[in-house]
N, C-alpha and C positions, 0 to 999 in steps of 0.2 A: 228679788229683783223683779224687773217690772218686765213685763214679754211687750208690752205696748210699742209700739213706733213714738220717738221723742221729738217733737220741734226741734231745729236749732235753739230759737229762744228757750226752748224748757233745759236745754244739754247746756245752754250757756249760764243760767241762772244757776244747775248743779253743779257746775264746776265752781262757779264763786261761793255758796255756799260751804261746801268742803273744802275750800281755801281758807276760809275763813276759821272755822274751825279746826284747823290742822295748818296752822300757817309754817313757815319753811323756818327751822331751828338755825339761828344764828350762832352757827359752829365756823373753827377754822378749818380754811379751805385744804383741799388734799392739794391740789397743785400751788406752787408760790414762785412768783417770779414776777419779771417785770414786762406784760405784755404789751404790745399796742394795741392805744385807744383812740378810736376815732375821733379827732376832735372835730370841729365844725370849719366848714372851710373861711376863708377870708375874703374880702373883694381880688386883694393880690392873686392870690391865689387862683381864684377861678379867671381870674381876666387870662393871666399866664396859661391854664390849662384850656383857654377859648382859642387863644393866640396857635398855641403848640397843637390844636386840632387839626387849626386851619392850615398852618403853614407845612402839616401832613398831608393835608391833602391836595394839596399846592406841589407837592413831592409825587406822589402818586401818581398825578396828572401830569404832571412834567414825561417823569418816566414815561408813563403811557405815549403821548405823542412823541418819543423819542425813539420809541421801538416801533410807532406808526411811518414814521419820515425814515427812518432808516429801513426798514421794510419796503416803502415807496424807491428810496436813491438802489439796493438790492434791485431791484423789478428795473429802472429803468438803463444803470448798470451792465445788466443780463442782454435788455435791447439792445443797447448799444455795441455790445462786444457783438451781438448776430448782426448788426449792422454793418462792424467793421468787417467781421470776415466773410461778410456778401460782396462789400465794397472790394475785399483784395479778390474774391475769388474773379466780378467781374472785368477789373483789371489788369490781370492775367488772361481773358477769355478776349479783352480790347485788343491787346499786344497783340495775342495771336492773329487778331483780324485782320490787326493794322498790315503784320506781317504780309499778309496774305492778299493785301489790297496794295503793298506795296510792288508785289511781285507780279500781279494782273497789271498793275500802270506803267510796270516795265516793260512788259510783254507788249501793251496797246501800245505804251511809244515806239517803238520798235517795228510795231504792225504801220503806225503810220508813217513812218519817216520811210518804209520800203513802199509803199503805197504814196507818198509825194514825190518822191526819184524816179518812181516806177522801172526801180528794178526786178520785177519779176513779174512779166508778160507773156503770155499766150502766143504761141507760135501763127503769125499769119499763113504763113506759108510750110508745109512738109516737104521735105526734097529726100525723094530714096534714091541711092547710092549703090549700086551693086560690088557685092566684096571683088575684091582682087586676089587670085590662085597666085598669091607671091610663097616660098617654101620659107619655110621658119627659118627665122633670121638669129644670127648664134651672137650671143651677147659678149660683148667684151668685157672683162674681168680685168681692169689696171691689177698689177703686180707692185705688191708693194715692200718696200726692201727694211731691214732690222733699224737701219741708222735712223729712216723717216719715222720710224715709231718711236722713239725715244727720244728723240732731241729733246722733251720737257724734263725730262729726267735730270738733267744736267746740274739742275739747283738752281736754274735759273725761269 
């Protein structure tokens, strides 16, 4: 054997030479059966497998913007639902206002309709009065008899 380093070309030319002289014995085969063989494709054929690429990837893309836009309607969905429950929380928070503005406009009506009568005025004048030593005066108690309490009794 040769210890030298071989070109490619020199390794390619020995391999054909010892092909040559030792060519492969046209024996029956150890496996036998019917395998498949590529054969060469056809115009049909490839047009049909252009077709079926494309309309793959037409599928693809589909999907892909379909989990984009549903992603998007998701997101704005989610807005909407905090929108509504701000909306009710501050509608609840109006009511209560309103309540509470209705009950101050009762009150100022109120203030002013005593304030256009002018029922409630300032004393021009004080006048004191000195008590009178009268001795406690004994109240009378009406007496009241069985028959006056019952008359509704009667069923009538």
């Amino acid at each position: 054997m040769y210890t030298a380093r071989l070109t490619i070309e020199e390794q390619e030319l020995r391999y054909k030479q010892n092909f040559v002289s030792s060519p492969i014995k046209d024996e029956s085969s150890v496996v036998e059966g019917s395998f498949y063989q590529e054969k060469p494709m056809t115009v049909r054929e490839m047009v049909t497998r252009k077709i079926n690429k494309s309309l793959c990837f037409c599928l693809v893309l589909t999907i892909a913007v379909t989990f984009i836009s549903y992603y998007i309607a998701m997101n704005y969905e989610a807005k909407l639902n905090s929108l509504d429950n701000e909306i009710v929380r501050l509608n609840a928070e109006n009511q209560d206002l309103q309540t509470e503005l209705d009950r101050y406009k009762s009150f100022n009506n109120v203030d002013s309709k005593v304030g256009e009568f002018n029922l409630l005025q300032k004393a021009e004048k004080v006048i004191e009065v000195t008590a009178l030593d009268a001795g406690v005066k004994e109240s009378v108690v009406p007496v009241k008899t069985a028959s006056a309490n019952f008359n509704w009794a009667i069923g009538y």
